[in-house]
PyMOL CGO cylinders between C-alpha atoms (Angstrom):
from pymol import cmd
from pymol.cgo import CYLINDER

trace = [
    CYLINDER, 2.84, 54.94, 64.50, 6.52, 55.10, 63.86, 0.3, 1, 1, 1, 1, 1, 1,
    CYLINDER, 6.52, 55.10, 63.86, 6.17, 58.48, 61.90, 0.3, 1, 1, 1, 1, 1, 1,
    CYLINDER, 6.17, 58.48, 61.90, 4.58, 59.75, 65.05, 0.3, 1, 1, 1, 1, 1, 1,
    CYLINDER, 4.58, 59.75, 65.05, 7.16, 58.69, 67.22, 0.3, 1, 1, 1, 1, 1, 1,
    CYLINDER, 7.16, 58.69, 67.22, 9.71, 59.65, 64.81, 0.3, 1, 1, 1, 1, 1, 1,
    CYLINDER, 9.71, 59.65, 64.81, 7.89, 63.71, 64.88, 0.3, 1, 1, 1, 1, 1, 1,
    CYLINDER, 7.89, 63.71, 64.88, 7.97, 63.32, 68.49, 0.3, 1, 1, 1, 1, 1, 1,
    CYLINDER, 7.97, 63.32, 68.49, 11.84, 62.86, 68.94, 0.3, 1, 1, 1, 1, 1, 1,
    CYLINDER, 11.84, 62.86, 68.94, 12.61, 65.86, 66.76, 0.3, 1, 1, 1, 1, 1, 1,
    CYLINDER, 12.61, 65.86, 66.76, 10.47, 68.01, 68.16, 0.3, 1, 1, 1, 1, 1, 1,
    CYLINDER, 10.47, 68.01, 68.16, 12.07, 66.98, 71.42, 0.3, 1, 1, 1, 1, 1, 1,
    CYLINDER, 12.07, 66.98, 71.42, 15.64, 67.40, 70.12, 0.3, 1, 1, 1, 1, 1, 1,
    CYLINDER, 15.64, 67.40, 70.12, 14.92, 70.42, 68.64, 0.3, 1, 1, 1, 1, 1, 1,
    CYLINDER, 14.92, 70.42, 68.64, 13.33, 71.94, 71.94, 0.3, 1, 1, 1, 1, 1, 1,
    CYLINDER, 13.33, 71.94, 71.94, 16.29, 70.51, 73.88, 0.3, 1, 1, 1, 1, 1, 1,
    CYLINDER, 16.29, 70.51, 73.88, 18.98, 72.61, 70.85, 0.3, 1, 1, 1, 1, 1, 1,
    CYLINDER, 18.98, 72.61, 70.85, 17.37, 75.89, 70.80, 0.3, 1, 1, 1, 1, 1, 1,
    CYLINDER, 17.37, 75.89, 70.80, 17.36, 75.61, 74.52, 0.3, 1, 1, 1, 1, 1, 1,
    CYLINDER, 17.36, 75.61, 74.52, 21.13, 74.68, 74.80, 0.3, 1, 1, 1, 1, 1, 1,
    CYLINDER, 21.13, 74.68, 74.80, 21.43, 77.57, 72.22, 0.3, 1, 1, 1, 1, 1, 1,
    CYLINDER, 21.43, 77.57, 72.22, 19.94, 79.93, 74.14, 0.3, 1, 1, 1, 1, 1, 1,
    CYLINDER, 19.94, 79.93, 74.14, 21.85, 79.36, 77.43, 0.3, 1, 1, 1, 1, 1, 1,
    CYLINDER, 21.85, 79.36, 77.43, 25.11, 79.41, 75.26, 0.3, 1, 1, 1, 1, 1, 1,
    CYLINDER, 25.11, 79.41, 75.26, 23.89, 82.81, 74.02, 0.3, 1, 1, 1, 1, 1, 1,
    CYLINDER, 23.89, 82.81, 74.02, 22.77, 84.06, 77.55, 0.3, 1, 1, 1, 1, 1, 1,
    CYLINDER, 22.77, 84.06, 77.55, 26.71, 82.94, 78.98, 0.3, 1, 1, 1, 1, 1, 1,
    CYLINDER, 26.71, 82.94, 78.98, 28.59, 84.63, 75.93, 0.3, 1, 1, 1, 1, 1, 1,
    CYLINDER, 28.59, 84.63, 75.93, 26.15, 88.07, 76.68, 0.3, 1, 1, 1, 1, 1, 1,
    CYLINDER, 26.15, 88.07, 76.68, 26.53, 87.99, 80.18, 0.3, 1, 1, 1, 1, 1, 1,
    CYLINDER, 26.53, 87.99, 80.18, 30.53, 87.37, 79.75, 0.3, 1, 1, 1, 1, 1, 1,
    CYLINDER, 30.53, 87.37, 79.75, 30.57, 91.05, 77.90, 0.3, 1, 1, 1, 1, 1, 1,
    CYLINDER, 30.57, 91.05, 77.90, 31.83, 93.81, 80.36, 0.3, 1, 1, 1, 1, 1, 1,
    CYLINDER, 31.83, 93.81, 80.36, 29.28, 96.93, 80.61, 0.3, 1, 1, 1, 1, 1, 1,
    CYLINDER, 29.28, 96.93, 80.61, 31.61, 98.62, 77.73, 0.3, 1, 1, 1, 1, 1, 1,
    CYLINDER, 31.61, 98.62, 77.73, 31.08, 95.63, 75.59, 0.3, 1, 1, 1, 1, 1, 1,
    CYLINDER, 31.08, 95.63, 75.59, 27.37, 95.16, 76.10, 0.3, 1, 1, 1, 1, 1, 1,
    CYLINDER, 27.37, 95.16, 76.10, 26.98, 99.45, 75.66, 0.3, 1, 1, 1, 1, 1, 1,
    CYLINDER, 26.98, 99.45, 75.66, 29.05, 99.02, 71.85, 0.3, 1, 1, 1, 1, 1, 1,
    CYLINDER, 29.05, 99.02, 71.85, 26.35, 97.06, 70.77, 0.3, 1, 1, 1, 1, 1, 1,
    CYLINDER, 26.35, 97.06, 70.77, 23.37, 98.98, 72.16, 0.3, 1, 1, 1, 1, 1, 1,
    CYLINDER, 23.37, 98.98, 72.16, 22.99, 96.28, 75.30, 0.3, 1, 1, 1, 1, 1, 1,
    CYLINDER, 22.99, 96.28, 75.30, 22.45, 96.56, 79.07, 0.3, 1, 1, 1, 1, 1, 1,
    CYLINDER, 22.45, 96.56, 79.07, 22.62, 93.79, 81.25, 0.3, 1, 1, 1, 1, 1, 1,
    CYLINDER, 22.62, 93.79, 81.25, 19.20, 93.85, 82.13, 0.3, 1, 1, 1, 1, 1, 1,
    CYLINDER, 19.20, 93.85, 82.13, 18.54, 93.85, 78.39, 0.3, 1, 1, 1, 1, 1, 1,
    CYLINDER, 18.54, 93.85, 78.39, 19.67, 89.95, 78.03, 0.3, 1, 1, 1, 1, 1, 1,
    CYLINDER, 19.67, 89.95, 78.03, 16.90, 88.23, 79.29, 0.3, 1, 1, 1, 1, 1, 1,
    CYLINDER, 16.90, 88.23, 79.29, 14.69, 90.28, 77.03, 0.3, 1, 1, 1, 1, 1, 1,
    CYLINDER, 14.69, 90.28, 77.03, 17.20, 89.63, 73.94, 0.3, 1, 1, 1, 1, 1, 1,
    CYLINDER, 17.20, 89.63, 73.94, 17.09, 85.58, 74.47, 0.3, 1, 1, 1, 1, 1, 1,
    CYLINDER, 17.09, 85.58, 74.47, 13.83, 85.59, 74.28, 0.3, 1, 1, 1, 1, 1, 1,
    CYLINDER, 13.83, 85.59, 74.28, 13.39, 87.59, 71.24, 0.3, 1, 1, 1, 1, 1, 1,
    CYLINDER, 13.39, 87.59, 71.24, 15.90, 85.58, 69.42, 0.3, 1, 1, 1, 1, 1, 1,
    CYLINDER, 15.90, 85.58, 69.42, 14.42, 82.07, 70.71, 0.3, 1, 1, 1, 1, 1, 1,
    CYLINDER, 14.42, 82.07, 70.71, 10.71, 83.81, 69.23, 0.3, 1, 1, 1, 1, 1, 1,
    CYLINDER, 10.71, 83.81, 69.23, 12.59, 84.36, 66.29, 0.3, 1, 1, 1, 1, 1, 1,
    CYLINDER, 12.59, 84.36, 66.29, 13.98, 80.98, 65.96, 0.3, 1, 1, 1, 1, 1, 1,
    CYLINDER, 13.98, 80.98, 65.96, 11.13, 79.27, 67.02, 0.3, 1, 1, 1, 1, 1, 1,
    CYLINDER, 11.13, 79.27, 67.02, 9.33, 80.91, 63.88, 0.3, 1, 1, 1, 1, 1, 1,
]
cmd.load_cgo(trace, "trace")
């Protein structure tokens, strides 16, 4: 029962970190002028598309 419980509040932690991460990620991208974002082979409509990618990544 406790290990349960215990599996539980990681998993929830975890889901809450990546999804902190991600909007941390998503502010620091979309804080990038258009030059910024085109150095690094970005658009703005790319983001969305990037965060997601990187959250399937993490996810794993």
């Amino acid at each position: 029962m406790r290990a349960t419980i215990a599996r539980a509040a990681i998993a929830a932690a975890t889901t809450m970190l990546r999804a902190r991460r991600a909007r941390c990620n998503a502010w620091m991208l979309h804080e990038l002028s258009d030059a910024q974002l085109k150095d690094i082979g970005l658009t703005r409509s790319d983001i969305p598309r990037v965060i997601h990618s990187a959250n399937e990544y993490l996810a794993g």
